[in-house]
Backbone as numpy.savetxt, mean C-alpha at the origin, in Angstrom:
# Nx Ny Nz CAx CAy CAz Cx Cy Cz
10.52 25.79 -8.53 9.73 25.02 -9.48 8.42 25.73 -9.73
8.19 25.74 -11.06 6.66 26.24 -11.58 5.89 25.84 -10.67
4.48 26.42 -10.34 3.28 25.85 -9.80 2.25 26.01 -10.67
2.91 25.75 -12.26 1.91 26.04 -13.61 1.16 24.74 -13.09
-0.51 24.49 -13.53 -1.02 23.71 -13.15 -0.63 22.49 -14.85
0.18 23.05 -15.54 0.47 22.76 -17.12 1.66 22.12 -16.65
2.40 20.61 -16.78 3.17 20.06 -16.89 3.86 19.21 -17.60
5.23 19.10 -17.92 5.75 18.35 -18.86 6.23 17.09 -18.64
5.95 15.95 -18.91 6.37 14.83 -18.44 7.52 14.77 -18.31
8.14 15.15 -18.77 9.79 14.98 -18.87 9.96 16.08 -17.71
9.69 17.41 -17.33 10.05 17.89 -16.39 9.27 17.21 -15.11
8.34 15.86 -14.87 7.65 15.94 -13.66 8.86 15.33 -12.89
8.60 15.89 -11.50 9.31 15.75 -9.97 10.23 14.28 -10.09
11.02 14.17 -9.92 11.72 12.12 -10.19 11.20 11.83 -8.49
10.21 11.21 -8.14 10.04 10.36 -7.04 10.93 9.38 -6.33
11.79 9.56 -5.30 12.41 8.32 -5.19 12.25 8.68 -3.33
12.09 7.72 -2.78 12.25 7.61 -1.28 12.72 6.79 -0.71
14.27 6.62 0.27 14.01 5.68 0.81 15.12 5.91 1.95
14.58 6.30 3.08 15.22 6.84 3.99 16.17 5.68 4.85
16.55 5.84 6.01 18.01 4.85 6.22 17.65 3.53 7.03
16.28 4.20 7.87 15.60 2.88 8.23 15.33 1.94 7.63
14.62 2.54 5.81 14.46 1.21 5.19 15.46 0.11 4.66
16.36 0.66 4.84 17.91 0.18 4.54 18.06 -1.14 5.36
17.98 -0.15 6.53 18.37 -1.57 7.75 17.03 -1.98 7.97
15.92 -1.75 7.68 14.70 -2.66 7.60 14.83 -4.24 6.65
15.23 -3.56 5.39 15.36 -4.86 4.15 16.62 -5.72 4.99
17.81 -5.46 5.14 18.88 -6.21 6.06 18.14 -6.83 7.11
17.67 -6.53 7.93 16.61 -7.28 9.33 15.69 -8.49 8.60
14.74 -8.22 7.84 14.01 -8.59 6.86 14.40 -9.74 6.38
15.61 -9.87 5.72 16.55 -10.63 4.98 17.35 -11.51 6.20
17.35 -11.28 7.17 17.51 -12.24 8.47 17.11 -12.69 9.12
15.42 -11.98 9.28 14.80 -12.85 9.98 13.78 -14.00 9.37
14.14 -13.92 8.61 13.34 -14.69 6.89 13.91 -16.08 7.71
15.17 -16.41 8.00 15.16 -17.69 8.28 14.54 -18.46 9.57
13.86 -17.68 10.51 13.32 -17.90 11.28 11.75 -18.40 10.34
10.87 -17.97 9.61 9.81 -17.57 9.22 9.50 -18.67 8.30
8.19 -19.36 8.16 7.21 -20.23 7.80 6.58 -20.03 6.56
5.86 -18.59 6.55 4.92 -18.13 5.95 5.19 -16.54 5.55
5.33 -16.14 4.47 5.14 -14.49 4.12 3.92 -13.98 4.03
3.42 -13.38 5.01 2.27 -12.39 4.87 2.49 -10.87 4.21
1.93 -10.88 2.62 2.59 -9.69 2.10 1.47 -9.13 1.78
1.59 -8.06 1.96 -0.23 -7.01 2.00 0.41 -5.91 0.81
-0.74 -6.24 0.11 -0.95 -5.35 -1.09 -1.96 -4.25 -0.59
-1.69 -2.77 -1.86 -2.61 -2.40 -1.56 -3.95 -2.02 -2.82
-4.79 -2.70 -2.48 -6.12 -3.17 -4.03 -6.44 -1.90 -4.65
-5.83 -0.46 -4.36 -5.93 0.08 -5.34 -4.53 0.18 -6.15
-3.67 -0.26 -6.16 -2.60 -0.56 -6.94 -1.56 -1.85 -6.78
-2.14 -2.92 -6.82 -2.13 -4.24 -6.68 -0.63 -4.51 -7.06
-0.21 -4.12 -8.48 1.06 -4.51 -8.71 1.85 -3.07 -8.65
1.50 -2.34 -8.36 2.43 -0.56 -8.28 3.18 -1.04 -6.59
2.30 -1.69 -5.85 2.36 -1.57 -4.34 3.44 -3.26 -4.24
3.83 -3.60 -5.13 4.59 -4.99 -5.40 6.30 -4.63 -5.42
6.97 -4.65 -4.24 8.44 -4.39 -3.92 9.27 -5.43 -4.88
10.06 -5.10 -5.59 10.70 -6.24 -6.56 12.05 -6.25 -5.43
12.82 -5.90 -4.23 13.04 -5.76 -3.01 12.76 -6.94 -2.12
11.84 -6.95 -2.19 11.31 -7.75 -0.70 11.01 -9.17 -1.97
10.38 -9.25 -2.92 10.16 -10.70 -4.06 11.43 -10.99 -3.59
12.61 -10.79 -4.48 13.87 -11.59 -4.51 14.26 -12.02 -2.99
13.70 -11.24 -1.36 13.64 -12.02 -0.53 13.63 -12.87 -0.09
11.89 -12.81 -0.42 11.02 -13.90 -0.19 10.99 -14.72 -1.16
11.55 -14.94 -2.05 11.15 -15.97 -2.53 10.87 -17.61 -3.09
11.62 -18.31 -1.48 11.77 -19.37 -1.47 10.63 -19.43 -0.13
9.93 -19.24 0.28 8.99 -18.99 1.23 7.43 -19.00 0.32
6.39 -19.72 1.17 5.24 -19.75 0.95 4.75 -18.17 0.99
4.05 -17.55 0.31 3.44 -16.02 0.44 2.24 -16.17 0.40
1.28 -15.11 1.23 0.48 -14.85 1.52 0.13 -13.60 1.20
-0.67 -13.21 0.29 -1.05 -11.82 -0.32 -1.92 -11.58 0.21
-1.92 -10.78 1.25 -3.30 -9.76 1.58 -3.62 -9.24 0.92
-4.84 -8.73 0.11 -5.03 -7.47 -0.46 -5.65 -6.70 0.33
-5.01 -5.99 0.84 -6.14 -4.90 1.55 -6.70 -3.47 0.75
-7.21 -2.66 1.68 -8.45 -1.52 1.04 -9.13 -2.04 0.11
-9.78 -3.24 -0.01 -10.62 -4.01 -0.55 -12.02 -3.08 -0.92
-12.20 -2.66 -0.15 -13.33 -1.25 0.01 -13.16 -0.07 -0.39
-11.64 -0.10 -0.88 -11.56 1.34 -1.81 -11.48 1.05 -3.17
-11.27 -0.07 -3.71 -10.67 -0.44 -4.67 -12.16 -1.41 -5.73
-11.49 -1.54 -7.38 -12.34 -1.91 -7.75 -11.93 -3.38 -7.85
-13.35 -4.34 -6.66 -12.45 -5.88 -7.02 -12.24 -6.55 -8.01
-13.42 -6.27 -9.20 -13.11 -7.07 -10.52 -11.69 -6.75 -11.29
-11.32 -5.64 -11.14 -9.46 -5.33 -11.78 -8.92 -5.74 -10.78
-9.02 -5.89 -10.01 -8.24 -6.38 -8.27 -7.99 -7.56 -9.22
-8.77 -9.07 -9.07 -8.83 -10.05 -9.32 -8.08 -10.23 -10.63
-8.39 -9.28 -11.96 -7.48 -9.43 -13.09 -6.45 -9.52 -12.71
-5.72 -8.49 -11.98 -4.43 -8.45 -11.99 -3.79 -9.11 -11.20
-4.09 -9.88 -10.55 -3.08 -11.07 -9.20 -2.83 -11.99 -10.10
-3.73 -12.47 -11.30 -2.42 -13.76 -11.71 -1.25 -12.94 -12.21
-1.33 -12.07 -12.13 0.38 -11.99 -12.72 1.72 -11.73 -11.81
0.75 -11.81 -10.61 2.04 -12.08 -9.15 2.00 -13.26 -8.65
1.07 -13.88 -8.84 0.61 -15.27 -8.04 1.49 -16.87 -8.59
2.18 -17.49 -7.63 2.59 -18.72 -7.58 2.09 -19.74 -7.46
2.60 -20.81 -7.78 2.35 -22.28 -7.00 2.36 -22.24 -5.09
3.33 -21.62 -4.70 3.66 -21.31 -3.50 2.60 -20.24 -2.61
1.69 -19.48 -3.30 1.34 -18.76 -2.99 -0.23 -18.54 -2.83
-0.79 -17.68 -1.87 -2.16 -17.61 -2.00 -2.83 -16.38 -1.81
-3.89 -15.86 -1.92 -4.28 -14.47 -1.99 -5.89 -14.22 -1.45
-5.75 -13.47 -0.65 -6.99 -12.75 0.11 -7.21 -11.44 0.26
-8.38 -11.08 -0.46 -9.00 -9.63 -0.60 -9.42 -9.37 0.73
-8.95 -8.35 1.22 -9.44 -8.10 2.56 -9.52 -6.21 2.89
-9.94 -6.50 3.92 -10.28 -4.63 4.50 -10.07 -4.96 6.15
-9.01 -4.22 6.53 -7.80 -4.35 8.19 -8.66 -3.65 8.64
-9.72 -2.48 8.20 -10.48 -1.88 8.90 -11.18 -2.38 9.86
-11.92 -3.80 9.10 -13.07 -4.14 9.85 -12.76 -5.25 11.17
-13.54 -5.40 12.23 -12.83 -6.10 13.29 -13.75 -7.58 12.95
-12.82 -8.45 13.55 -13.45 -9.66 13.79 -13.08 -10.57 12.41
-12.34 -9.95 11.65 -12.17 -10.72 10.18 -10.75 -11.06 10.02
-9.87 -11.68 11.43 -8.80 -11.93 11.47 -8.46 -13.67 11.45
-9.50 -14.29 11.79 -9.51 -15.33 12.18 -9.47 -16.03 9.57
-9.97 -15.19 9.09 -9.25 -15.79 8.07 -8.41 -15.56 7.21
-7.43 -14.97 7.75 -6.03 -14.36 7.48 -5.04 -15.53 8.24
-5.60 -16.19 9.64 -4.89 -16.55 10.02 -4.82 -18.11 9.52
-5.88 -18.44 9.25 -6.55 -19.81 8.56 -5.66 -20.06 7.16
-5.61 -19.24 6.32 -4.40 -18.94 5.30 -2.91 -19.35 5.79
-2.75 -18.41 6.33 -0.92 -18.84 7.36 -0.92 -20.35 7.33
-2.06 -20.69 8.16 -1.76 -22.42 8.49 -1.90 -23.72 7.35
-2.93 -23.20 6.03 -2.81 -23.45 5.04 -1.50 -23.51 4.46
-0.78 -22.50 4.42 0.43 -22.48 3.70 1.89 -23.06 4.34
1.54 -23.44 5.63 2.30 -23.73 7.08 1.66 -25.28 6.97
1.22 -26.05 5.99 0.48 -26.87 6.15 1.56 -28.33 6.50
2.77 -28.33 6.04 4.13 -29.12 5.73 4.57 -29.34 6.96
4.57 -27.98 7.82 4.81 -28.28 9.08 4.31 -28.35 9.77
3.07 -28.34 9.63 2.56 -28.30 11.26 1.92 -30.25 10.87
1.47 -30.56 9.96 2.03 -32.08 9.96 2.85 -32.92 10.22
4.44 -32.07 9.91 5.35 -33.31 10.73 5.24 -32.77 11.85
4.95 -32.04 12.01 5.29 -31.42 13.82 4.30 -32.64 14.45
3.04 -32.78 13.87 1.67 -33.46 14.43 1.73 -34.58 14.89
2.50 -35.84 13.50 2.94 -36.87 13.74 3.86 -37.34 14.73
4.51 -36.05 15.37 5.84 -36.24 16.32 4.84 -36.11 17.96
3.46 -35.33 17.26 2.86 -35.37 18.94 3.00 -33.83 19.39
3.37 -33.38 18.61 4.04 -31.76 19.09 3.13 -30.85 18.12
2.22 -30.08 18.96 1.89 -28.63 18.09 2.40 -27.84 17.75
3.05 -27.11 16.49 3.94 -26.69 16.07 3.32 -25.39 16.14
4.65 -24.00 16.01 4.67 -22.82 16.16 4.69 -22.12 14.68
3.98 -21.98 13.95 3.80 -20.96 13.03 4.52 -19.96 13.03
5.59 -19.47 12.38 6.02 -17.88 12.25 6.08 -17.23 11.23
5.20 -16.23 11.01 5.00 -15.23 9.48 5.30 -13.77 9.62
5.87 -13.53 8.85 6.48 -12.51 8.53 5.45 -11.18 7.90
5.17 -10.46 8.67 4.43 -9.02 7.31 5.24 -8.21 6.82
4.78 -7.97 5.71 6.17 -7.23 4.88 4.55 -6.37 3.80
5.53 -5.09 3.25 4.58 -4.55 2.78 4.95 -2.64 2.33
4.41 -2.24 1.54 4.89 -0.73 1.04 4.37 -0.19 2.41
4.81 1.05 2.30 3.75 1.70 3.50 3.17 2.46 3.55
2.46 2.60 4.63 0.80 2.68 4.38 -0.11 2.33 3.67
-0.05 0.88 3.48 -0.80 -0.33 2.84 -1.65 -1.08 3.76
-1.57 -0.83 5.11 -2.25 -1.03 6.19 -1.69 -2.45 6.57
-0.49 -2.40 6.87 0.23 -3.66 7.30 0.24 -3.51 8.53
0.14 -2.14 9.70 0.49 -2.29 11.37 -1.48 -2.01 11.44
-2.18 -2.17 10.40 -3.73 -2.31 11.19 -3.87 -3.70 11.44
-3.55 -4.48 9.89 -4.03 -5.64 9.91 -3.40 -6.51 11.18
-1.95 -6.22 11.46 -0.87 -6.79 12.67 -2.13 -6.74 13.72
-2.56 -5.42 13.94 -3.42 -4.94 14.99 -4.40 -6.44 15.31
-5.00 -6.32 14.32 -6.06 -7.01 13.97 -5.96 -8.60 14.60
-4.46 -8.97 13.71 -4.81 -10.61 14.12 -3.73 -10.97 15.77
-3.62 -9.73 16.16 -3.25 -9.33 17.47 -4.76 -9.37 18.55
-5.45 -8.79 17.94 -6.65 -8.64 18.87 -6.58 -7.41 19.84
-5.65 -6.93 19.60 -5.10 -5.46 20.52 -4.32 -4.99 19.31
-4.48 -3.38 20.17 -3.12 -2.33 19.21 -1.85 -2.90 20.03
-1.18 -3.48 19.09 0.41 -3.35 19.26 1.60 -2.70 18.84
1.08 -2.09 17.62 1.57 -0.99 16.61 1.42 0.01 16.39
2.20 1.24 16.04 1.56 2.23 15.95 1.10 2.51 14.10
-0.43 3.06 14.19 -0.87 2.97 12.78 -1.00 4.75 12.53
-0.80 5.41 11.42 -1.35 5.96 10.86 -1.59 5.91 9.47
-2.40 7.00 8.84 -2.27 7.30 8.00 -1.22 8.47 6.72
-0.28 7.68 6.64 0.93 8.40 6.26 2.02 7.39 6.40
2.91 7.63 5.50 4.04 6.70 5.10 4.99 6.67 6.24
6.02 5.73 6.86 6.84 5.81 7.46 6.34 5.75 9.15
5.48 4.86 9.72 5.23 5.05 10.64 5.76 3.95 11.63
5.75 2.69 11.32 6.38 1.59 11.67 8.01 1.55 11.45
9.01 1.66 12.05 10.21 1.93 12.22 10.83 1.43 12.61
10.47 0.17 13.22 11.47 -1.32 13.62 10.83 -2.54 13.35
11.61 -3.61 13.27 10.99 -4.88 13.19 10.42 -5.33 14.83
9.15 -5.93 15.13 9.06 -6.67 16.81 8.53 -7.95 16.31
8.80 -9.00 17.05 8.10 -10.26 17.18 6.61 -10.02 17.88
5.34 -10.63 17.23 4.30 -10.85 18.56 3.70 -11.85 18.23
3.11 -12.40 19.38 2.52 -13.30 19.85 0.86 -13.54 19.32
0.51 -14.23 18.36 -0.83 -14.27 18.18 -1.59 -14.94 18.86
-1.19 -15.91 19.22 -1.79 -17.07 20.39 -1.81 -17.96 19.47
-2.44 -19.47 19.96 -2.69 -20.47 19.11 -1.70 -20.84 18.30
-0.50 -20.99 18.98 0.98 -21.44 18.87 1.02 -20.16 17.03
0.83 -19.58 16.79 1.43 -18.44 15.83 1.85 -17.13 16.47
2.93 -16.60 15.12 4.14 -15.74 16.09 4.09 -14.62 14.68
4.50 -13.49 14.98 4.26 -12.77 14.12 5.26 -11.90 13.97
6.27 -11.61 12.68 6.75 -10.55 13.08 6.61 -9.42 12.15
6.30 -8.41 12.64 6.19 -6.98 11.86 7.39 -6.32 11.27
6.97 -5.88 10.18 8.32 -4.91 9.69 7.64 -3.74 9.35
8.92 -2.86 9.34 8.44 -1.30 8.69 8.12 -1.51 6.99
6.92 -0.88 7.06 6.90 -0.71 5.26 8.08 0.02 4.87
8.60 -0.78 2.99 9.66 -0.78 2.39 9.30 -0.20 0.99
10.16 0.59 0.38 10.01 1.30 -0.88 11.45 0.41 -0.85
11.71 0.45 -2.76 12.91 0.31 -3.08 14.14 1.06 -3.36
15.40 1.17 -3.61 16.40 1.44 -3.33 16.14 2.95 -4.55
15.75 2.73 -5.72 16.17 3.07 -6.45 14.58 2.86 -7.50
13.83 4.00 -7.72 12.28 3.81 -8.40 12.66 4.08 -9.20
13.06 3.24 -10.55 13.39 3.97 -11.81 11.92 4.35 -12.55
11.16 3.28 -12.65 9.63 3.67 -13.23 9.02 5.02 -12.61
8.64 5.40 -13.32 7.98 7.16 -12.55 6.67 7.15 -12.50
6.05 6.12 -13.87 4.78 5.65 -13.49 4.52 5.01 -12.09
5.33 4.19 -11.90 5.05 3.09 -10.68 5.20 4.49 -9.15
6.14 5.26 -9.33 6.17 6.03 -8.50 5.24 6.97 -8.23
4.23 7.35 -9.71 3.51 8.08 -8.84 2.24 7.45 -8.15
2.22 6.30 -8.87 1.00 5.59 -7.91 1.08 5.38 -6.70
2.43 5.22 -6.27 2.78 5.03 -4.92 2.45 6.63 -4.13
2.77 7.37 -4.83 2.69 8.94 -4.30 0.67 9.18 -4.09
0.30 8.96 -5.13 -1.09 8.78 -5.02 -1.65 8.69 -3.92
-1.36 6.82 -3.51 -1.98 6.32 -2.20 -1.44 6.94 -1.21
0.00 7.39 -0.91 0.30 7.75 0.48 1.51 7.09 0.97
2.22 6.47 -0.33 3.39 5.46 0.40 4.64 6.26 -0.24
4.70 7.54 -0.19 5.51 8.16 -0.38 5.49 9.71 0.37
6.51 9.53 1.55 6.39 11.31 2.30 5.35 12.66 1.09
4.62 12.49 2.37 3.71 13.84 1.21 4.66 14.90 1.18
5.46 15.20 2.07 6.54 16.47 2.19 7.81 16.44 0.86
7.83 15.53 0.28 8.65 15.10 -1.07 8.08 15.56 -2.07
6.89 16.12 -2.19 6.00 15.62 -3.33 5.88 17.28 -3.88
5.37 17.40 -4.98 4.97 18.61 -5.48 3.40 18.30 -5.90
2.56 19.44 -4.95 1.38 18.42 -5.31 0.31 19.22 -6.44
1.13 20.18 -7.22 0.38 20.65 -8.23 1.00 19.75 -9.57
2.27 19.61 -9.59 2.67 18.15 -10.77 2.14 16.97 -10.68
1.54 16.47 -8.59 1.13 15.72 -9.03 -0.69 15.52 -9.23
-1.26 16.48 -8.09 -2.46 16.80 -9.27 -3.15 17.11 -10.53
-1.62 17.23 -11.37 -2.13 17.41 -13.33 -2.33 15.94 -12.92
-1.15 15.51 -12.86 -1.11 14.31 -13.60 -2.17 12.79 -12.66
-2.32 13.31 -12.07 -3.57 12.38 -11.07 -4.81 13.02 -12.36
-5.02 14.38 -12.38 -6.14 14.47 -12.76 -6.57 14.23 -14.45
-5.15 13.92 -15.33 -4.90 13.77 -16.73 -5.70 12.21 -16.53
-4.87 11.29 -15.71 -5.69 10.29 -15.48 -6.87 9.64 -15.19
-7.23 10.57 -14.15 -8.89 10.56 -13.82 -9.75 10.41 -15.45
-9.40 11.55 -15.99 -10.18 11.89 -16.98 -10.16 11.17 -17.86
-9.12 10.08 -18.39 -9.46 8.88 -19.39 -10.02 7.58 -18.19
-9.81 7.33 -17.44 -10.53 6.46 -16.59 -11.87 6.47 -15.83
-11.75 7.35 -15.06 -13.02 7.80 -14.69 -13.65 9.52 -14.89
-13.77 10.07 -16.24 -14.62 11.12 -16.35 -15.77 11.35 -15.72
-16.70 10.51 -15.78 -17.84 10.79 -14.68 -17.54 11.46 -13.49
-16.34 11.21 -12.68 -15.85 11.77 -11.49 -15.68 12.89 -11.59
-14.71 13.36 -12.98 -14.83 14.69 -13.18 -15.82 15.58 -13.13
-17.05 14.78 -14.03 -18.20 15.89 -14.27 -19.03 15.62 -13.05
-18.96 14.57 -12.43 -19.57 14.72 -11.03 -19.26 15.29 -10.31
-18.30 15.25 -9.88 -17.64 16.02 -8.57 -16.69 17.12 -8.69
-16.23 17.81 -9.64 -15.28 18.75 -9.89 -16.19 19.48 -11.39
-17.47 19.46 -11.47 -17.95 20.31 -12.73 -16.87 20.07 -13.84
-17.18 18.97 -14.22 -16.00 18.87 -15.74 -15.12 19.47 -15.79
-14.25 19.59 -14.90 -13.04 20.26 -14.33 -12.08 19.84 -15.16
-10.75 20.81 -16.20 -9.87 20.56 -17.05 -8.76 20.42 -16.80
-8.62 21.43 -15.31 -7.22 21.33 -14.85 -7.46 22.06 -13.48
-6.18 21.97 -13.24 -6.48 22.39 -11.50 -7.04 23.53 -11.37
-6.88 24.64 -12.04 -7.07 25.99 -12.07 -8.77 25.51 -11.99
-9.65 24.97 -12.71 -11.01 25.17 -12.87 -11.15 24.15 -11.48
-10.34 23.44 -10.76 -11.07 22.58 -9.77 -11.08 23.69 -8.73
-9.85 24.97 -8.45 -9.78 25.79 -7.55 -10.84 26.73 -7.72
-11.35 26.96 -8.62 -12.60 27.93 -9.08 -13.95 27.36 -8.35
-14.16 26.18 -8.60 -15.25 25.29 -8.37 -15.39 25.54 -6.55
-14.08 25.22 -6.29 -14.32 25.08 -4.78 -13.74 26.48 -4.07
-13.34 27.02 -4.39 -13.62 28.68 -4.31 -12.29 28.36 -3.65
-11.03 28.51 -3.88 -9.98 28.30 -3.38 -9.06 29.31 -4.19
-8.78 30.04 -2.77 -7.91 31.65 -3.20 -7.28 32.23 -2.27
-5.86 32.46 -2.47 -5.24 32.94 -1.81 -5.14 34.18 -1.61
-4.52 35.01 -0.38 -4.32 36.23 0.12 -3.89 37.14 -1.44
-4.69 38.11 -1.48 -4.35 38.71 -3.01 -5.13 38.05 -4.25
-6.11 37.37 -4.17 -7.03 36.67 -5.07 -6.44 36.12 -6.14
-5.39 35.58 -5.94 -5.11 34.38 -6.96 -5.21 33.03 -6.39
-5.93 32.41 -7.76 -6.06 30.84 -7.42 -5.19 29.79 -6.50
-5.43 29.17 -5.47 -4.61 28.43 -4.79 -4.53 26.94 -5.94
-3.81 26.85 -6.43 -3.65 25.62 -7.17 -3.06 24.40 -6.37
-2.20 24.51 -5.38 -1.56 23.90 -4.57 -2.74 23.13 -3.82
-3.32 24.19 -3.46 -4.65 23.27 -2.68 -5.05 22.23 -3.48
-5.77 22.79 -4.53 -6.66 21.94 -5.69 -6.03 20.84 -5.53
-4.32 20.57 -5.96 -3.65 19.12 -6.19 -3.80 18.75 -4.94
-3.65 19.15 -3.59 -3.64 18.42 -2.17 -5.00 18.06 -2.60
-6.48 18.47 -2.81 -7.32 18.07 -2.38 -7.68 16.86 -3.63
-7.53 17.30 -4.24 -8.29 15.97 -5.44 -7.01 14.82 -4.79
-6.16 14.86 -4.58 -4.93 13.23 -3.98 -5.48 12.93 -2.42
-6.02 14.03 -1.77 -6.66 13.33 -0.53 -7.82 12.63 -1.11
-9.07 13.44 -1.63 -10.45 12.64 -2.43 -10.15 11.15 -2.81
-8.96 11.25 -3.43 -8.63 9.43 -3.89 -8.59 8.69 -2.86
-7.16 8.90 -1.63 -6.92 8.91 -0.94 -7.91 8.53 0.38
-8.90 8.90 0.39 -9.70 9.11 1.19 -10.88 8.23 0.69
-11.11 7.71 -0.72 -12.06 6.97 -0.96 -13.29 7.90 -1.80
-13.33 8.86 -1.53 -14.45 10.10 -2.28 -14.87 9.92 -3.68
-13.68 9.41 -4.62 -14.25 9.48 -6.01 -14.59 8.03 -6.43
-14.68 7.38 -5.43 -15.17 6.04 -5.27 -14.43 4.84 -5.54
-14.65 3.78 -6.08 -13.24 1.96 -5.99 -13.33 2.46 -7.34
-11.62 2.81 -7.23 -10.61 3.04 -7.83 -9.42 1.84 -7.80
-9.13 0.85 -8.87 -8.02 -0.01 -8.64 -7.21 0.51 -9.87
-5.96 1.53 -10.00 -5.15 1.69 -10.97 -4.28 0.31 -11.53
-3.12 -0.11 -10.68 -2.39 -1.42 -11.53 -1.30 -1.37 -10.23
């Protein structure tokens, strides 16, 4: 494949991921749903509805949901907020949040019991404190095994940064009669949208090792430039294409030709990473 920093939409990369775990993740998912109270589904606020599994909806969707939004702090909240009525139910409720910060679990969990509100009333009247059980479900690396972390009060999960890190479903224990169970973040079977795919590629919920990251640095940076230009001329010298971002930052390979490859890794980490500042695409 070319590493022209010049690309044709019709020739860009077809994105699709979805390795065998997530397979038997959605099957697990889809079974343990009948155990479960409450859907805790974590978005991620820089792509609010890109990061929205039409997968895991037809699931869940006889179940109360609970929308986390997380990276609340990377993202811009006023488009955050536009865009949730167009996922949002009768059944459902939604909280802007950041898994980063500690101590901000206690109203995530206040939500659950809100939406758990049916039962833990008849449970009440019977004299019996009832057991809460919610489900997290979520793309990955949307920060679904921080936030777990979080209303855990300990690491119970393993977190990074990078897709595919959570790899089985576990039950845990929150205390205060709530029960939690984790799943591996889920892509769908089959990404026909290529838009929707590369946003997902963007944030990180798609193997960076899949990716071509000079197709997808045009096209990250085609975008930048009708959305946020300032970024351009701020931080990349009114940069046109990758070739002038590799110039800027003096990026050259053995034999002095331009590393373009870099350029696209580095402007998708900068997003990635928060650098060109709250960014909420769709």
């Amino acid at each position: 494949m070319s590493k022209s920093a010049v690309c044709d939409e019709e020739e860009f990369l077809k994105i699709n991921w979805f390795p065998g775990h997530m397979n038997k993740a959605l099957k697990d998912i889809s079974e343990q749903l009948k155990k479960v109270d409450v859907v805790t589904y974590v978005l991620d606020a820089r792509i609010p509805i890109s990061s929205f599994n039409p997968s895991l909806d037809s699931l869940t969707q006889n179940k109360p949901v609970l929308y986390v939004v997380n990276k609340i702090d990377m993202a811009d909240e006023a488009r955050v907020r536009a865009l949730l009525p167009k996922i949002q139910n009768a059944k459902s409720a939604f909280l802007l949040y950041n898994s980063t910060l500690s101590g901000k679990s206690e109203v995530v969990l206040s939500k659950i019991k809100q939406l758990a509100a049916d039962k833990i009333e008849k449970y009440q009247r019977k004299g019996v404190k009832a057991t809460v059980r919610t489900m997290v479900v979520g793309i990955p690396n949307c920060g679904k095994s921080t936030l777990v972390n979080n209303l855990c009060r300990k690491a119970k999960t393993l977190t990074g940064n990078r897709a595919g890190v959570t790899m089985r479903g576990q039950w845990l224990s929150v205390g205060d009669c709530i029960e939690i169970y984790d799943t591996p973040g889920t892509l769908y079977p089959n990404i026909e949208n290529q838009e929707v795919a590369k946003k997902l590629a963007y944030v990180g919920s798609v193997r960076d090792e899949l990716l071509d990251f000079v197709e997808l640095g045009t096209q990250f940076l085609e975008l930048l430039q009708e959305i946020k230009p300032d970024v351009i001329a701020n931080r990349y010298s009114g940069a046109k294409n990758l070739e002038d971002i590799a110039k800027v930052r003096k990026y050259v390979q053995n034999g002095g030709e331009l590393d373009i490859e870099r350029a696209g890794r580095m402007l998708i980490d900068d997003f990635r990473k928060g650098r060109l500042g709250k960014i909420t695409l769709d």
